[in-house]
MDTraj code that builds the backbone (N, CA, C; nanometers):
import mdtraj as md
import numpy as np

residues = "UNK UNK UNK UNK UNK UNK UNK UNK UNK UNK UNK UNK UNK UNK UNK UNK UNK UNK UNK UNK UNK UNK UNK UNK UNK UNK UNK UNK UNK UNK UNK UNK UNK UNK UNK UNK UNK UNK UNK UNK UNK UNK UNK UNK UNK UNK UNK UNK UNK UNK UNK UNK UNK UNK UNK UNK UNK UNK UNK UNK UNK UNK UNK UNK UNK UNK UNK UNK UNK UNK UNK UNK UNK UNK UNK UNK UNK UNK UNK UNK UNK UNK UNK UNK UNK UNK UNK UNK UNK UNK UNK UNK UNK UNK UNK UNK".split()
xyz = np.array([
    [3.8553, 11.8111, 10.0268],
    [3.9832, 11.8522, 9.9718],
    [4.0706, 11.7278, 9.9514],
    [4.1158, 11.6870, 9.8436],
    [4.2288, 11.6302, 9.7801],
    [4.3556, 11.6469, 9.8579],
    [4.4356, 11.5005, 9.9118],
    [4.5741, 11.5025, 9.9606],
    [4.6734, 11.5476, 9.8503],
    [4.7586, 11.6405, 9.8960],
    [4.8861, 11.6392, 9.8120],
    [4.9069, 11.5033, 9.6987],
    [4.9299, 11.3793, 9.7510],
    [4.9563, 11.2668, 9.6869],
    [4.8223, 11.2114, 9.6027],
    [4.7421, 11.2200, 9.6699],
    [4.5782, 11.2093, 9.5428],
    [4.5860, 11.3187, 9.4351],
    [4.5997, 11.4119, 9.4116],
    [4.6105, 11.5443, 9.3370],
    [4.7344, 11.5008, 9.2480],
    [4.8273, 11.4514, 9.3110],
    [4.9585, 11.4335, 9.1681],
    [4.9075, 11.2920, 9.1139],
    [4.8478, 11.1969, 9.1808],
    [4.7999, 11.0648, 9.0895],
    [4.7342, 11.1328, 8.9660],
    [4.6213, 11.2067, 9.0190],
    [4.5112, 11.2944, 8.8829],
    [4.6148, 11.3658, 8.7857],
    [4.7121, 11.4159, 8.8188],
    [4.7583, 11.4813, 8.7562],
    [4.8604, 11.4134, 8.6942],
    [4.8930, 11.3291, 8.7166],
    [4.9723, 11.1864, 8.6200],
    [4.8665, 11.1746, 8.5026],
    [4.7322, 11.1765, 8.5217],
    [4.6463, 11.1149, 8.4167],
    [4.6206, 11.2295, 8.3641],
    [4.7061, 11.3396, 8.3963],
    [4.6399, 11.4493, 8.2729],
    [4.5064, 11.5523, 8.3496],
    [4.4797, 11.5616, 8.4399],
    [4.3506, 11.6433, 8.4613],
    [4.4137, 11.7512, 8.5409],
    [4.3536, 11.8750, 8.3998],
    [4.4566, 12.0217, 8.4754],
    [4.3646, 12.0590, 8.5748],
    [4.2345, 12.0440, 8.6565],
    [4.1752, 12.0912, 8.7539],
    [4.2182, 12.0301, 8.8340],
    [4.2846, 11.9227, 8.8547],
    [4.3549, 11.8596, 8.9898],
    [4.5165, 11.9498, 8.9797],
    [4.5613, 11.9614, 8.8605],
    [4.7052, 12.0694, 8.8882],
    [4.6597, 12.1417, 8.9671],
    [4.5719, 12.2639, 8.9009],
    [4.5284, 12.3914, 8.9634],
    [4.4630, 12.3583, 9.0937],
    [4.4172, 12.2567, 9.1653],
    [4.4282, 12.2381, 9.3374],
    [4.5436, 12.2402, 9.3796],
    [4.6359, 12.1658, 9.3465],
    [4.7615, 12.1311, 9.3582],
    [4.8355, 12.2373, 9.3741],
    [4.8684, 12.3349, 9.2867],
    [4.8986, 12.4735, 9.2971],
    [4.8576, 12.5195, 9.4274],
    [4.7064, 12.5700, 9.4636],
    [4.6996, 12.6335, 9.5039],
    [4.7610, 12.5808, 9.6819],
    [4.7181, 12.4823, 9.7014],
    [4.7486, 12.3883, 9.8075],
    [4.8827, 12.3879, 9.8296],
    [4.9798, 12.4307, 9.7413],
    [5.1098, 12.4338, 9.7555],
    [5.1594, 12.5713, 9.7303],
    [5.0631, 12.6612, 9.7461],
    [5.0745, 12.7903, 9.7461],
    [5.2257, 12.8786, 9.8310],
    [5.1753, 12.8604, 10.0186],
    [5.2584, 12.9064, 10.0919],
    [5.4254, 12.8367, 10.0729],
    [5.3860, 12.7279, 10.0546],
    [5.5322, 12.6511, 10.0352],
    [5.6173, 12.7072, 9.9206],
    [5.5234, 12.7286, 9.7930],
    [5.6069, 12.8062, 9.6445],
    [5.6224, 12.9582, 9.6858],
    [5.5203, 13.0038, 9.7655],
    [5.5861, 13.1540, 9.8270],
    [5.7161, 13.1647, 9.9122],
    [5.7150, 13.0324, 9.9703],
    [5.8326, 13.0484, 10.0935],
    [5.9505, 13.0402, 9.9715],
    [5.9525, 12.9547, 9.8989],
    [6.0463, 12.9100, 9.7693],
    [6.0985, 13.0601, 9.7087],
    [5.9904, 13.0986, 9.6674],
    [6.0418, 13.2545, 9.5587],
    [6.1075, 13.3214, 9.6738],
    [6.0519, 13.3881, 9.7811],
    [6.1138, 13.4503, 9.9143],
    [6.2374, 13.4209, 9.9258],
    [6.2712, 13.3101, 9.9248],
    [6.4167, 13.2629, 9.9710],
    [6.5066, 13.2970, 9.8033],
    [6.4869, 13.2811, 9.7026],
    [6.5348, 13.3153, 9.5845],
    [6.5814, 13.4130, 9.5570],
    [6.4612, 13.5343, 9.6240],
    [6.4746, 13.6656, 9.5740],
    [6.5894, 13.7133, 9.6044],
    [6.6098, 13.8135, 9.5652],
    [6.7425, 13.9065, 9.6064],
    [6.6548, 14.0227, 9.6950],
    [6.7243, 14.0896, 9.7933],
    [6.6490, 14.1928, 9.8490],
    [6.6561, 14.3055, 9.7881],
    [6.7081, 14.3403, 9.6335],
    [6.7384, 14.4384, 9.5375],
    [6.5554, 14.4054, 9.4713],
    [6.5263, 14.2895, 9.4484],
    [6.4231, 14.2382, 9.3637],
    [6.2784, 14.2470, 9.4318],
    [6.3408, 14.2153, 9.5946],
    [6.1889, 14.2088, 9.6598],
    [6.1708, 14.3633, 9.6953],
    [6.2573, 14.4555, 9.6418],
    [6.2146, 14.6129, 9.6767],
    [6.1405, 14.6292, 9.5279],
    [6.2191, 14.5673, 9.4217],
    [6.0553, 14.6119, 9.3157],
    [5.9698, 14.5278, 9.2827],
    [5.9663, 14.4039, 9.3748],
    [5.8635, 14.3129, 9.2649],
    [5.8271, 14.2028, 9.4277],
    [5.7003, 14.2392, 9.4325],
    [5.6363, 14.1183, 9.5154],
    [5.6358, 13.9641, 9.4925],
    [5.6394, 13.8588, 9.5897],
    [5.6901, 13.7266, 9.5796],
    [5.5400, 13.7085, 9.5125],
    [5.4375, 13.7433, 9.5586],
    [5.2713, 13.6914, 9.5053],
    [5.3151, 13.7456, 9.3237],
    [5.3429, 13.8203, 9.2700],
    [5.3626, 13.8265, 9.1275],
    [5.4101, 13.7521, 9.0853],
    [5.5349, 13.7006, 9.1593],
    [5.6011, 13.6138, 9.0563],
    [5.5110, 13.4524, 9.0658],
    [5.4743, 13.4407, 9.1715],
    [5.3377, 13.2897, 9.1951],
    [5.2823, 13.3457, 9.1189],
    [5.1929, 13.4201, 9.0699],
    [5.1097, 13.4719, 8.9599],
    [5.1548, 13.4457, 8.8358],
    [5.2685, 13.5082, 8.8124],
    [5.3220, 13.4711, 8.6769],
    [5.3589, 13.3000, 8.6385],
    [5.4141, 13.2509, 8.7688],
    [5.4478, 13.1179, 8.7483],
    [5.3082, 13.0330, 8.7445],
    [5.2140, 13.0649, 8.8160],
    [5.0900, 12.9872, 8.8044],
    [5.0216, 12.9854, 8.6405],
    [5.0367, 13.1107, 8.6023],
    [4.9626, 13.1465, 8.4903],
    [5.0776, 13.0372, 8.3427],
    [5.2119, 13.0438, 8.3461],
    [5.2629, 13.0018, 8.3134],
    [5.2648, 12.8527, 8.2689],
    [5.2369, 12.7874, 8.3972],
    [5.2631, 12.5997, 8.4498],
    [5.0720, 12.5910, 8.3919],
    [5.0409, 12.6808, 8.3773],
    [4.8823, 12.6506, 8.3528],
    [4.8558, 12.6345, 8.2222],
    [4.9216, 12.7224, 8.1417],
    [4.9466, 12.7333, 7.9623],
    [5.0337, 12.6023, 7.9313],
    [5.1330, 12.5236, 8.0407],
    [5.2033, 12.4350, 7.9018],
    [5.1987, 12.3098, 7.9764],
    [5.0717, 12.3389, 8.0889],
    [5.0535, 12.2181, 8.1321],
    [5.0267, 12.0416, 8.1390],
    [4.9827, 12.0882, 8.0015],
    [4.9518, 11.9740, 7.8479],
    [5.0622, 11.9341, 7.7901],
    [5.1712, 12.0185, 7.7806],
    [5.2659, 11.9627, 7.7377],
    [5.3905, 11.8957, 7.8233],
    [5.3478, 11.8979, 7.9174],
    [5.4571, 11.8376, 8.0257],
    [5.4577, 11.6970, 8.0788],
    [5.4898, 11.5951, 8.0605],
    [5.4925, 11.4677, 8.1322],
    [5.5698, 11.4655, 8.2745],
    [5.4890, 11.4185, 8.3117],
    [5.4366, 11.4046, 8.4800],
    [5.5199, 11.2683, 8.5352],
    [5.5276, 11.1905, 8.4487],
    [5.5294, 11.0359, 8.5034],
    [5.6946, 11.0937, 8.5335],
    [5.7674, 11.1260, 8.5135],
    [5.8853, 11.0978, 8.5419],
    [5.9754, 11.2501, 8.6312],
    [5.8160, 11.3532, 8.6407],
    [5.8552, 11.5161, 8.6655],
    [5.7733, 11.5286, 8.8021],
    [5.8450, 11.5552, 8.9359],
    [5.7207, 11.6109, 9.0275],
    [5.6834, 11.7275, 9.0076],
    [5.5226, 11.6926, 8.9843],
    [5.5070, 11.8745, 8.9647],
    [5.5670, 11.9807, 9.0972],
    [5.6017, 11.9781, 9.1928],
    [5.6536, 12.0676, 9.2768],
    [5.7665, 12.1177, 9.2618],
    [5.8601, 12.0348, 9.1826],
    [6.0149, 12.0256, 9.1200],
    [5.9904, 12.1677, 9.0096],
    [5.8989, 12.0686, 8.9297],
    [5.8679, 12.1721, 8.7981],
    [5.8087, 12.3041, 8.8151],
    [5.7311, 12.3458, 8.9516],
    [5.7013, 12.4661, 8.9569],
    [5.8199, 12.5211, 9.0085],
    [5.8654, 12.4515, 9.1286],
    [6.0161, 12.5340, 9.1705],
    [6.1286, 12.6078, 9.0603],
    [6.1193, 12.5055, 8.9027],
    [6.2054, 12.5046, 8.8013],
    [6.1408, 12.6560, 8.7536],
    [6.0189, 12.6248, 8.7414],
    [5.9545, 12.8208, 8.6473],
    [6.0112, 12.8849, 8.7205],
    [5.9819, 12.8810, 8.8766],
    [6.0202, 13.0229, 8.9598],
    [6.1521, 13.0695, 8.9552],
    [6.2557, 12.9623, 8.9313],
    [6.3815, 13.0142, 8.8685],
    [6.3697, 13.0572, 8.7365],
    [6.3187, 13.0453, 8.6951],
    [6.3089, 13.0955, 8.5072],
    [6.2625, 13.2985, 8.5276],
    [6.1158, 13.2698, 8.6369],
    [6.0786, 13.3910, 8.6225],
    [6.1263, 13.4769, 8.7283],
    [6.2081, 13.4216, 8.8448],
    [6.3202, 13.4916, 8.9109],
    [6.4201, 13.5982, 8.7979],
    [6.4546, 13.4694, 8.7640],
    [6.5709, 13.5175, 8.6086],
    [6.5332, 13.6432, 8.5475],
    [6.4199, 13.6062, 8.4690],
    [6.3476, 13.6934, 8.3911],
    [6.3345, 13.8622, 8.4750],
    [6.2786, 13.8427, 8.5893],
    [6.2409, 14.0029, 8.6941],
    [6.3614, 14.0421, 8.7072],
    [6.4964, 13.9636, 8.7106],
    [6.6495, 14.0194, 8.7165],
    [6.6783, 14.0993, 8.6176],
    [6.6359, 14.0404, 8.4988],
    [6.7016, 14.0720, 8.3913],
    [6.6527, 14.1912, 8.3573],
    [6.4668, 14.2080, 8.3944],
    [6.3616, 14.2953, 8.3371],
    [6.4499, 14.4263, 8.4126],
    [6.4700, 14.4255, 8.5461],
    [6.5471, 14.5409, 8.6348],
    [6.6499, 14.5654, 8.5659],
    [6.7395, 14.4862, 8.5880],
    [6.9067, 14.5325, 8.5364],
    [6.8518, 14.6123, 8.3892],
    [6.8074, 14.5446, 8.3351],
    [6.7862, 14.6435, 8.1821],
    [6.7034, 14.7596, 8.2152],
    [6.6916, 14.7997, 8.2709],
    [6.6065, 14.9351, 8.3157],
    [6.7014, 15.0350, 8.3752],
    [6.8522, 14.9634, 8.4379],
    [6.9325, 15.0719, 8.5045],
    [7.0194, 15.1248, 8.3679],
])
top = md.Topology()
chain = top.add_chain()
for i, resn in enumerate(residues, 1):
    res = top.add_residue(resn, chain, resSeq=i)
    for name in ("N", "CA", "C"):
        top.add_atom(name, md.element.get_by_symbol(name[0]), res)
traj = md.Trajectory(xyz[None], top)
């Protein structure tokens, strides 16, 4: 297994199978992240593992397009989970 800090070198050079370790390896930490985000209105309809799901699936599609050299990827996943925090707010409120 790849250190945290070996995994973001690879992933400076572009290789999305060292992201996707990276991810997963930083799994509990991006769960503890969404957890603390949520609202307890949000974590009654929507599990913290969905929104890592959605954000994984996400950071995985525009992963190519993101420069690294100047972005920690941990920053930048923290940044989706506010996006798709946002998004599960918005998806609720428009439903009441």
């Amino acid at each position: 297994m790849n250190t945290p800090n070996a995994l973001v070198g690879r992933i400076l050079q572009g290789e999305v199978d060292a992201f996707a370790e990276y991810v997963q390896q930083q799994r509990l930490p991006l769960l503890s992240v969404i957890r603390r985000k949520m609202s307890g209105g949000l974590l009654s309809k929507v599990e913290p593992d969905d929104i890592f799901q959605e954000v994984c699936a996400s950071a995985m599609q525009s992963f190519k397009d993101v420069d690294f050299q100047d972005r920690d990827p941990f920053v930048w996943l923290c940044h989706l989970i506010d996006r798709r925090i946002v998004d599960a707010h918005r998806r609720f409120s428009a439903k009441k």
